[in-house]
MARROZA-81397 format. One line per 5 residues: number of its first residue (from 1); their letters; for each residue y, x, z of C-alpha. Coordinates in Angstrom, 3 decimals, always signed. Layout:
% residues N
NUM> a> Y:X:Z ~ ...
***
This chain:
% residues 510
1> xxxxx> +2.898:-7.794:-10.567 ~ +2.573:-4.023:-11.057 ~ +0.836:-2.406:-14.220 ~ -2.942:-2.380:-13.825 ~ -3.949:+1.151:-12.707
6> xxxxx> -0.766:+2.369:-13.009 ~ -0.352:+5.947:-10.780 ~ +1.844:+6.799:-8.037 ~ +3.483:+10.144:-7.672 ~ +5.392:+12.291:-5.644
11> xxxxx> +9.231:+12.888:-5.995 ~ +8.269:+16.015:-7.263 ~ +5.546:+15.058:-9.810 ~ +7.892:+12.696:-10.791 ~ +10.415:+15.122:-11.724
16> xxxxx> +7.937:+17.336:-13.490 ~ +7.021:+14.325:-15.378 ~ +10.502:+14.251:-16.564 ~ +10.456:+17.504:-18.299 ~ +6.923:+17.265:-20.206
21> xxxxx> +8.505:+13.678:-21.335 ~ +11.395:+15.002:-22.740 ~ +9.709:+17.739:-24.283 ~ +6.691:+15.944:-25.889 ~ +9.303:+13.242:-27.288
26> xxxxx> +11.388:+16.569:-28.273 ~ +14.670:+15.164:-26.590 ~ +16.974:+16.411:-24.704 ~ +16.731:+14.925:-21.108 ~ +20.060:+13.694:-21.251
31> xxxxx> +18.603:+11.052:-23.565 ~ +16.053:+10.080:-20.881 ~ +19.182:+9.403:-19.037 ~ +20.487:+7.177:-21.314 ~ +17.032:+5.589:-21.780
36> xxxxx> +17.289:+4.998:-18.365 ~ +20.705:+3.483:-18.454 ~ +19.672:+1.046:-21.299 ~ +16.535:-0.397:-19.148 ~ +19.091:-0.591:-16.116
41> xxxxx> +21.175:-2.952:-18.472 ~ +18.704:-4.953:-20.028 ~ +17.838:-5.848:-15.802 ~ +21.315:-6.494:-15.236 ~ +21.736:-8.769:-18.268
46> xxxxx> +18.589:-10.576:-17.802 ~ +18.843:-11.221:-13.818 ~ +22.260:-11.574:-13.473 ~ +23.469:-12.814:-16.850 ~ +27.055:-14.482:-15.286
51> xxxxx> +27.551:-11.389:-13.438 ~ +31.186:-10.138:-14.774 ~ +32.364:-8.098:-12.102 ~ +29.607:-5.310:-10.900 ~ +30.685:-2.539:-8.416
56> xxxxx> +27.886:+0.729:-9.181 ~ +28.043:+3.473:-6.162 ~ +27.460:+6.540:-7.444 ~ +26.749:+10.074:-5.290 ~ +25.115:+13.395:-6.723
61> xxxxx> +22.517:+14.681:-9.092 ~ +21.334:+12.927:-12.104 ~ +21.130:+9.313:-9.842 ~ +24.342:+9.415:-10.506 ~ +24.291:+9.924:-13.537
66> xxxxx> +22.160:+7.069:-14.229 ~ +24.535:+4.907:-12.440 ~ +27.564:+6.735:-14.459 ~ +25.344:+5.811:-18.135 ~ +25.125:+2.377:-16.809
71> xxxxx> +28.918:+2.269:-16.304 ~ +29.836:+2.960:-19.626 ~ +27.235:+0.407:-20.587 ~ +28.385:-2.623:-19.168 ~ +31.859:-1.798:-20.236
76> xxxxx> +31.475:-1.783:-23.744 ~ +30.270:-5.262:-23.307 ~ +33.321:-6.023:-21.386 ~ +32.358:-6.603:-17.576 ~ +34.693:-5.420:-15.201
81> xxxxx> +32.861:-2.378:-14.174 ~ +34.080:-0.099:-10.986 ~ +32.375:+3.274:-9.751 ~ +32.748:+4.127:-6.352 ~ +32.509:+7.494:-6.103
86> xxxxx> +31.062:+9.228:-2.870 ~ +30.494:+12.721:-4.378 ~ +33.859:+13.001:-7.142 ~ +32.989:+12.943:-10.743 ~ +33.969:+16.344:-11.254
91> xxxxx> +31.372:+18.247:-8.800 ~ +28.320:+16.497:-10.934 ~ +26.792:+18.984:-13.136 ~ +24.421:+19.145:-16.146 ~ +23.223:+15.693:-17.467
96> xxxxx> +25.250:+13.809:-14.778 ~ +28.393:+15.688:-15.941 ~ +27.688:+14.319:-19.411 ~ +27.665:+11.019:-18.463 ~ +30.433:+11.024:-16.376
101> xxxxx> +32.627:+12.169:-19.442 ~ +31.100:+9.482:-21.789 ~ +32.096:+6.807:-19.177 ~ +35.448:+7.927:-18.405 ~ +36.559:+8.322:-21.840
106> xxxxx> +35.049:+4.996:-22.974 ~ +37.696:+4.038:-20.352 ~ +35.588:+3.037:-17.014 ~ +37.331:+2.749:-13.442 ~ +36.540:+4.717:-10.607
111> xxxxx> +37.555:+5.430:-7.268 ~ +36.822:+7.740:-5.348 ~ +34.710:+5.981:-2.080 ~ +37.156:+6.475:+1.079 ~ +40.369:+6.326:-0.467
116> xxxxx> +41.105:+3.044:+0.081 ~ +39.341:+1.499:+2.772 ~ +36.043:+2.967:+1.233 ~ +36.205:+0.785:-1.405 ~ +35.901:-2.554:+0.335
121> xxxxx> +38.299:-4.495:-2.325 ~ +35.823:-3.540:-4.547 ~ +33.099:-4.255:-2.645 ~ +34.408:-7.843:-1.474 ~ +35.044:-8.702:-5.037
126> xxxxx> +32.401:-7.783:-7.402 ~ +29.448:-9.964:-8.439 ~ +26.761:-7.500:-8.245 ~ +26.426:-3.883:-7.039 ~ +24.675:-0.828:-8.126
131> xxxxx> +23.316:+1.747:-6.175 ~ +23.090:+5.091:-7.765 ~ +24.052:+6.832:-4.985 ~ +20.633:+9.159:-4.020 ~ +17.609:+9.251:-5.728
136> xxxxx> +14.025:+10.964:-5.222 ~ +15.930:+14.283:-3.966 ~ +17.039:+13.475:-0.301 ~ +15.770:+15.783:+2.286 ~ +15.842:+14.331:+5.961
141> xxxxx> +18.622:+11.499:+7.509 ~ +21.510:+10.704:+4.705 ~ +24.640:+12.747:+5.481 ~ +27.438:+10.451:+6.908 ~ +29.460:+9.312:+3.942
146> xxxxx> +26.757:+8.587:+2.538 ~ +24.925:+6.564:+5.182 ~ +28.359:+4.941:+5.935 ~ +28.243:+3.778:+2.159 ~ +24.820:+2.448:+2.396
151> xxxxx> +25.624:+0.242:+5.892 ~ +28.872:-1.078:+3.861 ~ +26.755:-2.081:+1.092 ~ +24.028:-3.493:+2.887 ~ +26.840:-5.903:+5.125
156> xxxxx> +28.350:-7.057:+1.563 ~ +26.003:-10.147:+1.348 ~ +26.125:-9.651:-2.635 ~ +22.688:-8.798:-4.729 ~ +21.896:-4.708:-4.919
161> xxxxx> +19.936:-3.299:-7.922 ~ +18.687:+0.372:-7.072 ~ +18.001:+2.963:-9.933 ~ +15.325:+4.114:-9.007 ~ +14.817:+4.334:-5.469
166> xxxxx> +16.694:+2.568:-2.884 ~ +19.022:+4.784:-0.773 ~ +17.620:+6.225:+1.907 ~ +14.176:+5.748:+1.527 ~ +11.896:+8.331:+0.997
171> xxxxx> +9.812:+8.336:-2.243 ~ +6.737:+9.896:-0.873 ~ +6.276:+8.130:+2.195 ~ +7.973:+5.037:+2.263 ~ +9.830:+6.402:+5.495
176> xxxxx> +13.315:+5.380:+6.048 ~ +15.922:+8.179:+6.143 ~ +17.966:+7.083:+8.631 ~ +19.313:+3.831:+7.132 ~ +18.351:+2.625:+3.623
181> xxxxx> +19.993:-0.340:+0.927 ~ +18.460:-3.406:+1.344 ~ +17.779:-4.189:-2.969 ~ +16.579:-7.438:-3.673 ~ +15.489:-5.140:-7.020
186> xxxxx> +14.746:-1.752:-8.272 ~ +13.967:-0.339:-11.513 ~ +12.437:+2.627:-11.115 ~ +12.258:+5.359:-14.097 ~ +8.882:+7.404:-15.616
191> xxxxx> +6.721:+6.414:-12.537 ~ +6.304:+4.421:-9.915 ~ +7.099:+6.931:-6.593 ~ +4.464:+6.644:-3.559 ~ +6.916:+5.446:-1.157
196> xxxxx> +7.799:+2.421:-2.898 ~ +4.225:+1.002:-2.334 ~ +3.918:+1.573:+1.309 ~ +5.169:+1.474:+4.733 ~ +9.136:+0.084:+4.325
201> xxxxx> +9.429:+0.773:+0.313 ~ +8.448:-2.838:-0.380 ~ +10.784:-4.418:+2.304 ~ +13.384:-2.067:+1.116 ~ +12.394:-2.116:-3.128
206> xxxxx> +12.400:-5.611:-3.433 ~ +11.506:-6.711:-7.064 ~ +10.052:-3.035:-8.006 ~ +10.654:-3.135:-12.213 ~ +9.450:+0.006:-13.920
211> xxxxx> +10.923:+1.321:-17.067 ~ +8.624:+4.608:-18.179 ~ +10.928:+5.739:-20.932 ~ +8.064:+6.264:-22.879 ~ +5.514:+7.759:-21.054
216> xxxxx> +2.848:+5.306:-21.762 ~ +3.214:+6.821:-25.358 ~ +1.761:+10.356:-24.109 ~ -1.193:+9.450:-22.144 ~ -2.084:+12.798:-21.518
221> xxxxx> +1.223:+14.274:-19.954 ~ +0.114:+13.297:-16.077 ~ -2.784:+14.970:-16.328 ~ -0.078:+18.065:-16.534 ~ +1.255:+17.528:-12.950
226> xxxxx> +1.002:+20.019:-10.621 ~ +0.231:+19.490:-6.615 ~ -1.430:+16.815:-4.863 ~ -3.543:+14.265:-7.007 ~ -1.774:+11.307:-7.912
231> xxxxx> -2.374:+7.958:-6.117 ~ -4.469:+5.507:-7.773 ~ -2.744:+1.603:-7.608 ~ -4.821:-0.806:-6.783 ~ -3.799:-4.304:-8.198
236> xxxxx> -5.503:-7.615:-8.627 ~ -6.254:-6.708:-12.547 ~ -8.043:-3.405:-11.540 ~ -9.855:-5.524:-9.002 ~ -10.526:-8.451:-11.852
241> xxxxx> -12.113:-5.462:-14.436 ~ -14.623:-4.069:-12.087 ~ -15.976:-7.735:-10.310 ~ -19.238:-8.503:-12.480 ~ -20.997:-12.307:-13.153
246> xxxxx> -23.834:-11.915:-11.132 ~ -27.312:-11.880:-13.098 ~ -29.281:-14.793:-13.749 ~ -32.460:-13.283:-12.690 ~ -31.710:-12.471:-9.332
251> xxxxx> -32.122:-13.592:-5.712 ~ -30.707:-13.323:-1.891 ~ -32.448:-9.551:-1.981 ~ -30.569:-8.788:-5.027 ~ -27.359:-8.927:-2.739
256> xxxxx> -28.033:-6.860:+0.263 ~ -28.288:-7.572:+3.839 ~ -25.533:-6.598:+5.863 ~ -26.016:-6.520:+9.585 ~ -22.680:-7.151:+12.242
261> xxxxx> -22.757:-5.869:+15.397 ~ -19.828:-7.143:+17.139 ~ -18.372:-9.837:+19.896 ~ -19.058:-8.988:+23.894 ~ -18.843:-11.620:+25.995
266> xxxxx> -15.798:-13.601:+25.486 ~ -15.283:-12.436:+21.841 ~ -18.023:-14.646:+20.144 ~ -15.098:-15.023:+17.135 ~ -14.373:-11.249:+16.358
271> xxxxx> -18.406:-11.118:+15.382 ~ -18.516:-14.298:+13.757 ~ -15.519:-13.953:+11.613 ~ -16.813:-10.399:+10.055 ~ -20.624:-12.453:+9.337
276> xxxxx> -19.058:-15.071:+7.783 ~ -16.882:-13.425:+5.618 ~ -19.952:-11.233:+4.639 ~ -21.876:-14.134:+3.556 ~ -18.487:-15.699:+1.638
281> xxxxx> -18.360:-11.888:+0.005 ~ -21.936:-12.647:-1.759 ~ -24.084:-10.590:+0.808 ~ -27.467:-12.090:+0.663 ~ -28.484:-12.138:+4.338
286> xxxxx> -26.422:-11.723:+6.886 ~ -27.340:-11.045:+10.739 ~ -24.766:-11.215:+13.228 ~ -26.441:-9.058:+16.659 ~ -24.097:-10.404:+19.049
291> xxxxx> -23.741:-11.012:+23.074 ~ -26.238:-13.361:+24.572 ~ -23.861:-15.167:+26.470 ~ -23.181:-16.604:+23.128 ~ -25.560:-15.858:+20.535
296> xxxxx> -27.079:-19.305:+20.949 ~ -23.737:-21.089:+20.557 ~ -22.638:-19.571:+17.162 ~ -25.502:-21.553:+14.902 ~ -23.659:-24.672:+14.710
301> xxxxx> -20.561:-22.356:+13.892 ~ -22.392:-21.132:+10.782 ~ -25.888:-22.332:+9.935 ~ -26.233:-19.817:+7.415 ~ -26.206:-16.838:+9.510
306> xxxxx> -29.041:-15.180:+10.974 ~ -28.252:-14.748:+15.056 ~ -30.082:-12.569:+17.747 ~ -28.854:-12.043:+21.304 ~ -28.276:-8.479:+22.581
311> xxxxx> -29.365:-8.466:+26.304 ~ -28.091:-6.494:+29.420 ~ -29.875:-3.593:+28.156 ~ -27.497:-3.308:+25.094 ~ -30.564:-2.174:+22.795
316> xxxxx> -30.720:-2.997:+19.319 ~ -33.521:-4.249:+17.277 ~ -35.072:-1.235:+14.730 ~ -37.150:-3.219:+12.960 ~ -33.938:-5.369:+12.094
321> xxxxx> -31.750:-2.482:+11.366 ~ -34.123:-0.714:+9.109 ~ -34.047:-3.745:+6.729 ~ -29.894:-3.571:+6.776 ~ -28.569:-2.346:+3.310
326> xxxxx> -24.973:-2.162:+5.073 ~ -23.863:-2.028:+9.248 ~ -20.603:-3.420:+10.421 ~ -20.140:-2.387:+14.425 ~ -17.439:-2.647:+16.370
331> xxxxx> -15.132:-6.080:+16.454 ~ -15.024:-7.789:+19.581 ~ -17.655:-5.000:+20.952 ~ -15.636:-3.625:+24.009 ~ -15.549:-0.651:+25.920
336> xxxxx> -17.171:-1.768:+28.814 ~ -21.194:-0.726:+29.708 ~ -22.929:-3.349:+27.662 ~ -20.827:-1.958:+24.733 ~ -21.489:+1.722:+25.310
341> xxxxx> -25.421:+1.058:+25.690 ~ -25.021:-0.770:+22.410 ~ -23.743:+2.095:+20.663 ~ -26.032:+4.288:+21.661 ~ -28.922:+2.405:+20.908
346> xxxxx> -27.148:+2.490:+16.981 ~ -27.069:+6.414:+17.371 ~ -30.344:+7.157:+18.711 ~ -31.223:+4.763:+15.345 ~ -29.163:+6.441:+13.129
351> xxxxx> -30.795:+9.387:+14.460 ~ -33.993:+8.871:+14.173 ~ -34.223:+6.821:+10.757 ~ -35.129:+8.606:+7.262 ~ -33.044:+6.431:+5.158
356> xxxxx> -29.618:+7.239:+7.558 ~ -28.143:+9.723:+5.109 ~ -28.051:+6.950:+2.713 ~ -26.740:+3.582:+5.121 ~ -23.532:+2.626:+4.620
361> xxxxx> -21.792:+2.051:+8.041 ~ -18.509:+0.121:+8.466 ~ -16.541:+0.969:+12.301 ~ -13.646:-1.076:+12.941 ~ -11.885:-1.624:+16.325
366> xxxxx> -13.558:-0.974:+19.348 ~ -16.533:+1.055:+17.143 ~ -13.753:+3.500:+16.299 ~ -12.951:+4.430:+20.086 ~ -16.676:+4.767:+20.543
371> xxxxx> -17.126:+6.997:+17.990 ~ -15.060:+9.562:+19.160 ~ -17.388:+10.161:+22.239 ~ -20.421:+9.686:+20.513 ~ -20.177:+10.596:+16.832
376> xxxxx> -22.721:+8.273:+14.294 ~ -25.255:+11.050:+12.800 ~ -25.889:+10.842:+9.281 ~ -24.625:+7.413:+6.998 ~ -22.335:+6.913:+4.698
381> xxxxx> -19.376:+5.830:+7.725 ~ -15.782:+3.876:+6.810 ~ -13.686:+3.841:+8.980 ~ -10.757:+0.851:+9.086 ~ -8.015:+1.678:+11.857
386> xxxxx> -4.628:+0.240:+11.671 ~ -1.888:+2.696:+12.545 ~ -2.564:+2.546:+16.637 ~ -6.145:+3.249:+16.356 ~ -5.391:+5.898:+13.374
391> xxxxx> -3.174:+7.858:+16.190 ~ -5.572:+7.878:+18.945 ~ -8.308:+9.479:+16.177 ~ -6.326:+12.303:+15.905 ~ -4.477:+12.547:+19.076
396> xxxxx> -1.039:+11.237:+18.051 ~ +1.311:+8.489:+17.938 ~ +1.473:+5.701:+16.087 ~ +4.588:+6.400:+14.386 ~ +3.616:+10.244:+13.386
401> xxxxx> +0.698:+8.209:+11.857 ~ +3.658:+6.238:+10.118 ~ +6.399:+8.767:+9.032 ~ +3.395:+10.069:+6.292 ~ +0.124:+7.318:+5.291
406> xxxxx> -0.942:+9.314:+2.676 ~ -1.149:+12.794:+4.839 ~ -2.322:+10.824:+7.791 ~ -5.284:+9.067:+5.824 ~ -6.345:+12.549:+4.517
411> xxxxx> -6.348:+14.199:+7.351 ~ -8.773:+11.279:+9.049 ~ -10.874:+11.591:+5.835 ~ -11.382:+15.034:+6.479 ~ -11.876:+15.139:+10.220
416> xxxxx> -14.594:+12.182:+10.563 ~ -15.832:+13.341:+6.677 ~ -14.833:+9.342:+5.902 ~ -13.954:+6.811:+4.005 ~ -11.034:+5.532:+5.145
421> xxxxx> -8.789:+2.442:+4.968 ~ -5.490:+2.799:+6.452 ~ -4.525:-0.642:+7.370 ~ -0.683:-1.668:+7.083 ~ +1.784:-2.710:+4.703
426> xxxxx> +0.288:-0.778:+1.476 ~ -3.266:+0.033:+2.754 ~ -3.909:+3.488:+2.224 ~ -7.759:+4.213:+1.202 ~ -8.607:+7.569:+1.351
431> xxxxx> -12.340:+8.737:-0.148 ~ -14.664:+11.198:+0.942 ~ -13.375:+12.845:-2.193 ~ -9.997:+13.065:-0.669 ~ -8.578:+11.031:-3.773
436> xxxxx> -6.237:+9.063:-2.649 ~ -5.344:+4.988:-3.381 ~ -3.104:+1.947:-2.526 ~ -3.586:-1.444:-2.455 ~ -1.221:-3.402:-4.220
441> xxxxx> -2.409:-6.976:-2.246 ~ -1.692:-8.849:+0.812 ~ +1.524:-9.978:+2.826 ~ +2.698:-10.378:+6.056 ~ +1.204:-13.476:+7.077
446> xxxxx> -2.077:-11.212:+7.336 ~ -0.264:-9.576:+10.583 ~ -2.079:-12.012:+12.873 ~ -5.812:-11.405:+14.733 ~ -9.093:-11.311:+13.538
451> xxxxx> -7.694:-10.075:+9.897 ~ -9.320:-6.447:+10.618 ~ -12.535:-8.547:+11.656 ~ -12.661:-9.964:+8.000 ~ -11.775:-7.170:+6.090
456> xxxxx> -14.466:-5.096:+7.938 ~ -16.861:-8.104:+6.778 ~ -15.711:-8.247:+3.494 ~ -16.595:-4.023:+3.040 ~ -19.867:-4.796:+4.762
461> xxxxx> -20.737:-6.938:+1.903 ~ -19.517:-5.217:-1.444 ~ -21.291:-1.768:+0.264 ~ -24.493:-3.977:+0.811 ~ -24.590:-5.296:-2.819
466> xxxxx> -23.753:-2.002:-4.373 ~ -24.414:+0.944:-1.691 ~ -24.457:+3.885:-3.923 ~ -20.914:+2.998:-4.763 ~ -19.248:+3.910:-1.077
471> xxxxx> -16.003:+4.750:-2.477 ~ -15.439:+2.467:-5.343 ~ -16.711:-0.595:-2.856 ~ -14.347:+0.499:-0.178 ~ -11.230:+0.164:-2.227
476> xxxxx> -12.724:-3.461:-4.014 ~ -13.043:-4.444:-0.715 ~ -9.222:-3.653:+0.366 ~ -7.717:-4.851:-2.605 ~ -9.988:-8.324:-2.725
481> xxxxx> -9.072:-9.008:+1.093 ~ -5.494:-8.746:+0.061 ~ -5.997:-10.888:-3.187 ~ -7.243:-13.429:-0.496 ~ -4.391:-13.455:+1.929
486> xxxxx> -2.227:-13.759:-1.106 ~ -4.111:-16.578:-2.318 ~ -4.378:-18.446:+1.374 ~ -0.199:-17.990:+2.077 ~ +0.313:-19.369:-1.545
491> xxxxx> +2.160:-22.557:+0.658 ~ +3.282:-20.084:+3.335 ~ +2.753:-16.919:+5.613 ~ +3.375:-18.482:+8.818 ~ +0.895:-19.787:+10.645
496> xxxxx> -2.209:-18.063:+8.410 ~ -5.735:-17.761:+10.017 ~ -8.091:-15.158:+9.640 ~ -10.511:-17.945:+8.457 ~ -8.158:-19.236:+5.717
501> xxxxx> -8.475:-15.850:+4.211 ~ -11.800:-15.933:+4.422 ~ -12.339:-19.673:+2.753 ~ -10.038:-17.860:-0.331 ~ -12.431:-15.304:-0.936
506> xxxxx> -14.834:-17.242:-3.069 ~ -11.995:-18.690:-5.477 ~ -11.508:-14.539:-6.153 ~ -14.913:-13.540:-6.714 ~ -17.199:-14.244:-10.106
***
């Protein structure tokens, strides 16, 4: 598990980071290097203790260096240690050039990579490889040496620790460069790098082990960082110190009524999976306003929902809404008339109501298509696409929306004035402050329907219980969904149901 509210930065922060920490620890950043080099070894010793034979690729720049530091390491303990050089030794420069020295004259083996068959004795032989081949500084698809190096590695079948960052992959995105080393770990140095938390870093990171040479001694250096804001982790223990015991003194009122407008005809489940994960959130009433068709069938499904038909006309009841302390629209809702009417009768309400500045209002699925013809007025909105729906928001594709989360998020937050939650593999939740979070939680398993339907449930509630607290609620709500689906593929991933998530959520909460 990742550090609670630990940060995530930017190559470039990351890098600026370096400097203030050698300076406030008044060292020269050549020891941060060897600091670096020391954590690598305590991994390598405590994972792969047997491991006698360990093959480290280095390329350029002070990656390289790290993997160089390491060499010299493992030597003096007397492993049979082998750099493959892509880039040769004597090109590196500054702290890189220092460690190359040290490890040569301690009396370390290298090659340099393509002189004999690229290596592949070495390769075929060793117990454990190394990548220090690229770091945080590559700049668009790896070169050819070096992405010829990577595809060798990755065809080895032996175990790859990264320093740092895994070849190929970029550290503020999580976009692959190309092709990338498959690490079943990586120790990363300072910081944790965006990337590594999102889109392919975690297939790509595998065990992601920080080692922040000291930084957690100078609390105040990232406040120093220049640029974009820094991303806020979201982890189960962040989650854990802001979920309160609820008050002895207190009734269903006390908990907010959250109102679901979702499920045409034919998609009774979509509605009745974001109600009942409402009520298993600790909403205090829940209505689902559903079809007609199947309105009546649904209170056997859950007795503990309230249920009202919506007719042909597609008009909503005010007197209902104007009690709702939270709206979810859109699952299951269509695009077809009876959908449309619907969500105009919810603008016109919107509208017309007083209190609409101050309603929080959840759009998921088919409410986000809607809204793009017909805007909400006023509320508080959150919006939940997944990366297809994100595109068509802002007139892309799916994979533009992919190649950057964090810019992509932003840039909905600002065009729909939002809160938004990114769906995918490290949810992205952007605020209406433009601040910037991941969630640490959830697995693949949760790639299967009606998971969207649940999480836009799950927000429904925490905004109904506490709806002065958009923001903060929106990314409780991410991270808790994910803490479910964690908790319901705890015997497997295959084969999970949106409904097993949502029978977790009340081992989670207080």
């Amino acid at each position: 598990m990742l550090a609670a509210n630990r940060k995530l930065y930017t190559a470039s922060q990351v890098r600026q980071l370096d400097m203030a920490l050698a300076a406030a620890r008044d060292v020269a950043t050549w020891q941060l290097m060897q600091d670096a080099a020391t954590a690598a070894f305590r991994i390598v010793k405590a994972n792969w203790p047997e491991a006698k034979r360990i093959t480290i690729m280095t390329g350029s720049g002070n990656n390289a260096g790290d993997g160089w530091a390491l060499a010299g390491l493992l030597h003096q303990v007397g492993c049979s240690v082998t750099v493959l050089a892509v880039r040769a030794p004597d090109k590196l420069t500054g702290d890189a050039a220092l460690a190359v020295k040290a490890a040569i004259d301690a009396g370390c083996e290298w090659q340099l990579w393509g002189a004999m068959d690229n290596g592949s004795i070495h390769i075929r032989n060793c117990e454990l490889i190394v990548d220090a081949l690229l770091g945080t500084g590559i700049k668009g698809e790896l070169r050819e040496e070096y992405a010829t190096a990577v595809n060798v590695i990755n065809n080895s079948d032996k175990p790859v620790l990264a320093l740092d960052l895994p070849t190929g992959l970029d550290a503020d995105t999580g976009a692959i460069q190309g092709v990338c080393v498959q690490a079943v770990m990586t120790i990363t140095f300072v910081a944790y790098k965006r990337g590594q938390l999102t889109l392919n870093g975690p297939d790509y990171c595998g065990l992601l082990s920080l080692a922040d040479l000291g930084l957690r001694n100078y609390p105040e250096l990232p406040e120093y960082t220049i640029g974009d804001a820094a991303v806020d982790n979201l982890d189960p223990i962040w989650l854990n110190s802001r979920l309160k015991p609820r008050k002895h003194n207190s009734h269903k009122k006390s908990y907010g009524h959250v109102v679901v407008i979702a499920g045409n005809s034919g998609m009774a489940g979509a509605g009745l999976l974001a109600a009942t994960a409402a009520l298993r959130c600790g909403a205090g009433l829940v209505t689902l306003l559903t079809h007609t068709s199947h309105a009546d069938s649904l209170y056997t499904a859950c007795p503990e929902l309230m249920l009202k038909g919506i007719d042909a006309s597609g008009q909503l009841p005010v007197t209902l809404l104007q009690r709702a302390d939270a709206i979810v629209v859109g699952p299951g809702l269509g695009q077809d008339r009876w959908a449309q009417q619907v969500w105009r009768s919810l603008v016109d309400f919107l509208g017309d109501s007083e209190a609409a500045d101050m309603l929080p209002v959840v759009i998921d699925a088919d409410g986000l298509m809607h809204m793009t013809a017909h805007p909400l007025p006023g509320c508080h909105k959150v919006l939940t696409p997944h990366p297809g729906e994100a595109a068509r928001l802002l007139g892309g594709s799916g994979s533009s929306i992919q190649q950057d989360r964090f810019a992509s998020a932003t840039e909905l937050a600002e065009q729909y004035d939002s809160n938004i939650i990114l769906k995918g593999n490290g949810t992205v939740i952007a605020g209406c402050d433009r601040q910037l979070a991941v969630s640490a939680t959830g697995n693949p398993g949760m790639a299967t329907a009606g998971m969207g339907d649940v999480l836009a449930g799950v927000c429904g509630a925490m905004l109904a219980q506490n709806p002065k607290e958009v923001t903060e609620m929106v990314r409780c709500a991410t991270v808790l969904h994910g803490m479910a689906g964690d908790m319901a593929a705890a015997k497997g991933q295959y084969g999970l149901l949106a409904s097993d998530v949502i029978n977790s959520l009340i081992r989670i909460l207080p």
